[in-house]
C-alpha positions as CSV (number, residue, x, y, z in Angstrom):
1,X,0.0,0.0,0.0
2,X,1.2,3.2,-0.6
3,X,2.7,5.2,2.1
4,X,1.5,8.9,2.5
5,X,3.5,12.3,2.9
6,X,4.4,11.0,6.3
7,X,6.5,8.1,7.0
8,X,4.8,5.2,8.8
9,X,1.2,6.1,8.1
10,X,-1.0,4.1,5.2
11,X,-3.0,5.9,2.6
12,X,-6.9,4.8,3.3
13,X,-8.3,2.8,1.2
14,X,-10.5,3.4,-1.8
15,X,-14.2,3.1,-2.3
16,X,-14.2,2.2,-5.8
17,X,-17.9,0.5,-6.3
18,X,-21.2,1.9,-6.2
19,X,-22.9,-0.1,-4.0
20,X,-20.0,1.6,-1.5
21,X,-20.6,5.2,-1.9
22,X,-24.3,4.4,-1.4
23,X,-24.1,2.7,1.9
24,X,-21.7,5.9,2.7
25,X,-25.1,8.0,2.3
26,X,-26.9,6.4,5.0
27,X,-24.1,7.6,7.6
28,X,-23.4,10.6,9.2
29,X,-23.3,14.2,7.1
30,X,-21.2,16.8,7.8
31,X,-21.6,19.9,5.8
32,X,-19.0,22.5,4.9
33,X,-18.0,25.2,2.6
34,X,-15.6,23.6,0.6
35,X,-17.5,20.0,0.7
36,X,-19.8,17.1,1.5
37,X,-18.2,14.5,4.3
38,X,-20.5,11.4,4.8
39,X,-19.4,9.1,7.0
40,X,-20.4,5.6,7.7
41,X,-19.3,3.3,10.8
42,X,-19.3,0.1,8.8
43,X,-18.8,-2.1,12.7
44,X,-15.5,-3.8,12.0
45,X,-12.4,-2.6,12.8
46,X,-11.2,-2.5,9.4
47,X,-8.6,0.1,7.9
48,X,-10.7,3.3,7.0
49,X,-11.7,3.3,3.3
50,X,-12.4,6.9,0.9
51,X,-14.1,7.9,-1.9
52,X,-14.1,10.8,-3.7
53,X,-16.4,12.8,-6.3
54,X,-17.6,15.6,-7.7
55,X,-20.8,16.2,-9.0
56,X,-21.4,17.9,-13.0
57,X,-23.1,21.2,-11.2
58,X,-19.0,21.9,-10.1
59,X,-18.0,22.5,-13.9
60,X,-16.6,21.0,-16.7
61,X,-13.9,17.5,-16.4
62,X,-11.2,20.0,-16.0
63,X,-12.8,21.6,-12.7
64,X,-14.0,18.4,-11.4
65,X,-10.8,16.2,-11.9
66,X,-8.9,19.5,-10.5
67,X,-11.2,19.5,-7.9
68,X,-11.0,15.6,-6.7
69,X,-7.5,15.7,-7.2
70,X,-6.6,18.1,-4.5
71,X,-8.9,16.6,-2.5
72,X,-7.1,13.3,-2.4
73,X,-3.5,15.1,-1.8
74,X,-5.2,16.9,0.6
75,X,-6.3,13.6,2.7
76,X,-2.9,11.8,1.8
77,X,-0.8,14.4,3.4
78,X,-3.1,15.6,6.2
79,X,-6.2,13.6,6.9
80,X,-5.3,10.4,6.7
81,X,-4.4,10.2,10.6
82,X,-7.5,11.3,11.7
83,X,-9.3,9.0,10.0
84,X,-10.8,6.2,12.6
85,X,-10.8,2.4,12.0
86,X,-14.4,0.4,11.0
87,X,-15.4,3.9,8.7
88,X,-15.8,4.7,5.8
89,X,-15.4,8.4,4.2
90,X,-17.0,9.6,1.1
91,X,-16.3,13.5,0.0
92,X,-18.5,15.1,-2.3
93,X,-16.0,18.0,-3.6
94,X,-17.6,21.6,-4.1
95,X,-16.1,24.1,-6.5
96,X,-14.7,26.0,-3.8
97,X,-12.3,24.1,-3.2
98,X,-10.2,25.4,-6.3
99,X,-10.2,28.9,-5.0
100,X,-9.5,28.1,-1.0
101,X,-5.6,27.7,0.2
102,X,-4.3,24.2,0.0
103,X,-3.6,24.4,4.0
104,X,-7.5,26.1,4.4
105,X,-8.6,22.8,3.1
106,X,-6.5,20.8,4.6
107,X,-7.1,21.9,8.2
108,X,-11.0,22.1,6.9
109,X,-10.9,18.4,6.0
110,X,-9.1,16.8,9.1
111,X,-11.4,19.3,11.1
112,X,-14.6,17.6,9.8
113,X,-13.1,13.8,9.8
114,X,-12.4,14.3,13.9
115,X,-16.4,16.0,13.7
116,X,-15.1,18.6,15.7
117,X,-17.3,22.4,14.9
């Protein structure tokens, strides 16, 4: 697996299937400027899995693979650790996100995956 900005620490996991982001949607919501986190304890004590997207209303490919992409550098550097065993993470990337400071969404992200206000 690959290892993130930090030594030691493992990149989550990837939701990759639909069924998976759809179960995500019956978990918690937190809502922010910048995104969507929904968050699912799935009851194992698995390694935490992500997914990642970005609806059409964002903009063209170019906005929304720009969009997704700093998202996921933005968990693999920063996030990861607070991420909790057993859950699952799905974020639903808003266009803001292109126009906020990579360390504003950074802090933003790991803020919301430890729920904290």
């Amino acid at each position: 697996m690959p290892e993130t900005g930090r030594p030691g620490l493992p990149s989550p996991a990837r939701l990759r299937k639909r069924a998976e982001f759809l179960a995500a949607r019956r978990g918690e919501k937190r809502r922010g400027r910048l995104f969507l986190l929904e968050v699912l304890n799935r009851g194992d004590k698995g390694p935490p899995r992500v997914g990642f997207t970005v609806t059409k209303k964002t903009g063209n490919a170019i906005q929304r693979n720009r969009v997704r992409r700093r998202l996921k550098e933005a968990v693999r550097v920063h996030a990861a650790r607070d991420m909790q065993p057993g859950n699952d993470y799905v974020i639903v990337g808003r266009d803001d996100v292109l126009d906020a400071p990579f360390g504003q969404l950074a802090a933003e992200l790991s803020r919301r995956i430890r729920a904290t206000r």
